[in-house]
C-alpha positions as CSV (number, residue, x, y, z in Angstrom):
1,X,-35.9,-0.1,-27.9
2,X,-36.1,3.0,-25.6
3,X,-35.6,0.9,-22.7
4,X,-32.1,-0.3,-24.1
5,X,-31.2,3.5,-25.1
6,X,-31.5,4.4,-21.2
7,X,-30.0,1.7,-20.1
8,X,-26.9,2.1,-22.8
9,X,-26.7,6.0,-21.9
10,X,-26.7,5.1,-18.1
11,X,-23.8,2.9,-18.3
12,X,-22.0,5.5,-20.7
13,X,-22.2,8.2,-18.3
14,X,-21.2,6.2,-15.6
15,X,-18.2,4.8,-17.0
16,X,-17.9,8.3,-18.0
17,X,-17.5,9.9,-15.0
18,X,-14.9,7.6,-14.1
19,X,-12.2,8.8,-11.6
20,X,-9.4,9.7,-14.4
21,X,-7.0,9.5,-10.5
22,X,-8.2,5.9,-10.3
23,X,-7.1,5.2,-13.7
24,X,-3.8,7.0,-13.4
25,X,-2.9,5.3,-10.1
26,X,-3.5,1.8,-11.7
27,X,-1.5,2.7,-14.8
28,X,1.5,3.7,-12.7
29,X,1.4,1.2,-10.4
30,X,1.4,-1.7,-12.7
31,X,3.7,0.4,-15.1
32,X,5.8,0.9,-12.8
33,X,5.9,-2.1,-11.0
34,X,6.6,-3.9,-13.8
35,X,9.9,-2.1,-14.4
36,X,11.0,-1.7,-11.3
37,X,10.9,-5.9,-10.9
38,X,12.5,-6.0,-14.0
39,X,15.0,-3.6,-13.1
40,X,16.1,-5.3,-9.3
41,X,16.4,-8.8,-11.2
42,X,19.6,-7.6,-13.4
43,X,21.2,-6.7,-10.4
44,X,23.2,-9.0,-7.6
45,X,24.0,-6.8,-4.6
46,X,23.8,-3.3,-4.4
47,X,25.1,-1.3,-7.7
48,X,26.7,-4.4,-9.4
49,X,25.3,-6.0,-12.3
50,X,24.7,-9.5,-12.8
51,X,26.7,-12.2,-14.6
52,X,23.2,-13.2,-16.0
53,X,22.3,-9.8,-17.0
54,X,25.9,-8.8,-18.5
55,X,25.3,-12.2,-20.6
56,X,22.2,-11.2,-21.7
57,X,23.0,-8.0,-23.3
58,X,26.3,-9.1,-24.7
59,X,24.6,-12.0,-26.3
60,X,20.6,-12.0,-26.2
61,X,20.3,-8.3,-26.7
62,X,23.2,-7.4,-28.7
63,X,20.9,-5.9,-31.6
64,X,21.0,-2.9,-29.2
65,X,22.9,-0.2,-31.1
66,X,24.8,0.4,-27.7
67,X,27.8,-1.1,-25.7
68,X,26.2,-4.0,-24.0
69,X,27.9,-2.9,-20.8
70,X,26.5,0.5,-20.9
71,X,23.1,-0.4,-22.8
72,X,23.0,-3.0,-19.4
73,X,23.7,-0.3,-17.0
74,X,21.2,2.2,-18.7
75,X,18.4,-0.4,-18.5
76,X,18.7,-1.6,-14.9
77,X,19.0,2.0,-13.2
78,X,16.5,3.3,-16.0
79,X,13.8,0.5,-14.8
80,X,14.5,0.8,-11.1
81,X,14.4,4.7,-10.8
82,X,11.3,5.7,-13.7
83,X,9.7,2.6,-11.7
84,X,9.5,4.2,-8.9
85,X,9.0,7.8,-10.2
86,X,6.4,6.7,-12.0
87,X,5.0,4.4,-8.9
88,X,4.8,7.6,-6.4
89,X,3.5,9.9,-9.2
90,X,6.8,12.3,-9.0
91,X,7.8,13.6,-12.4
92,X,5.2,11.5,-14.2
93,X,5.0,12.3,-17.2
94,X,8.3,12.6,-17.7
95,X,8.7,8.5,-16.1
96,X,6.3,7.3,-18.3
97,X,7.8,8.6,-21.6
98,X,11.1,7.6,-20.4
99,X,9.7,4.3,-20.0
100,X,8.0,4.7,-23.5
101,X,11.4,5.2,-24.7
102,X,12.7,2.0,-23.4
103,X,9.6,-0.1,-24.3
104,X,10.4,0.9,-28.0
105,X,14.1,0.1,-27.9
106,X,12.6,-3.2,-26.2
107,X,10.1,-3.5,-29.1
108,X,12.5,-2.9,-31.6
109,X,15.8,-4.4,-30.9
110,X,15.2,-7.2,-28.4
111,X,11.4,-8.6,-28.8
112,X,9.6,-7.5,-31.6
113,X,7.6,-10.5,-31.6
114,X,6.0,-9.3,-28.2
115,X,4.2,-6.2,-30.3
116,X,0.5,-7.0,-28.7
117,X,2.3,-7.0,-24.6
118,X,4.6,-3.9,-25.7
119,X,1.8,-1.9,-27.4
120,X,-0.4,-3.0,-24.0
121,X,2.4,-0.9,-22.1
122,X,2.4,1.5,-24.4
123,X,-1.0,2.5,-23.7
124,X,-0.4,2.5,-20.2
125,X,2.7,4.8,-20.5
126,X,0.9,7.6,-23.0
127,X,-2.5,7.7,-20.7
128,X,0.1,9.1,-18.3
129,X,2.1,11.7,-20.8
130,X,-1.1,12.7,-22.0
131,X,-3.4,13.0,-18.9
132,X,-0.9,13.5,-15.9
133,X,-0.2,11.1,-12.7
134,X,-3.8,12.4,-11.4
135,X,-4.3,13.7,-8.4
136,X,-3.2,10.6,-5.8
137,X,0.5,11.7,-7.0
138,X,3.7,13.2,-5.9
139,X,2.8,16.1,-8.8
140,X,-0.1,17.0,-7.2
141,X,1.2,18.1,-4.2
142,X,4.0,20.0,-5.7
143,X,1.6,21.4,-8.0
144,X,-1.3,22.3,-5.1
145,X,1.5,23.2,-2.5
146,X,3.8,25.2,-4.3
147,X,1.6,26.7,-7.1
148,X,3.7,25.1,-10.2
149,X,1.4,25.4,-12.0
150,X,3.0,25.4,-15.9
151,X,5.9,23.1,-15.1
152,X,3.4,20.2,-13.4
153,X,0.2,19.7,-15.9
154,X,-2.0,17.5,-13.6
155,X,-5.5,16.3,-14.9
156,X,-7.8,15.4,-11.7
């Protein structure tokens, strides 16, 4: 039995000690990613919308308490531009609860039978508002280059 103590406190302390900048950088990356791919399919050249993607939210996504048109708009720059924020670590936190917010408007209005892949996201997104874009991160280097040190929070 003391054998299986150690051996359960050795993994525990090293999964402890962890790299929180490993786990940061695979959050945003797959976060953001995910968005970003989502946000480049709803468009068809640069800055126009897609027929599809106009159909969508007139019809398919109409539960949206928004004009499709603009609720559309809002959606496809939101996912391309907090997808790459959040990819390159610059305004993180702020990215990933932008992206929060759409995952819930998502969640709510659109596919609220998706709950287990939205809530998977969701997890993602907070790790990031709550711990920072770690220290492989646009943040970090403002915050180690130009001493911001209140307005960028950045766990290592």
């Amino acid at each position: 039995m003391k054998n299986i103590t150690k051996l359960v406190t050795m993994i525990i302390g090293i999964m402890s000690s962890f790299p929180h900048s490993i786990l940061a950088l695979a959050a945003r990356i797959f976060m953001g990613l995910q968005f970003y791919k989502s946000g480049v399919l709803k468009f068809d050249g640069w800055f126009n919308l897609s027929d599809t993607t106009i159909y969508l939210f007139e019809n398919d996504f109409s539960a949206v308490p928004l004009p499709p048109i603009l609720s559309a708009h809002m959606a496809a720059y939101g996912e391309v531009a907090f997808g790459i924020l959040l990819m390159i670590g610059l305004a993180g936190r702020f990215a990933a609860l932008a992206l929060l917010g759409m995952v819930a408007v998502i969640e709510i209005f659109v596919y609220p039978e998706a709950y287990i892949l939205h809530g998977l996201w969701a997890v993602s997104l907070l790790y990031i508002v709550k711990y920072g874009a770690g220290t492989v991160s646009f943040d970090y280097f403002v915050k180690k280059y130009f001493g911001v040190e209140k307005a960028v929070p950045v766990t290592n």
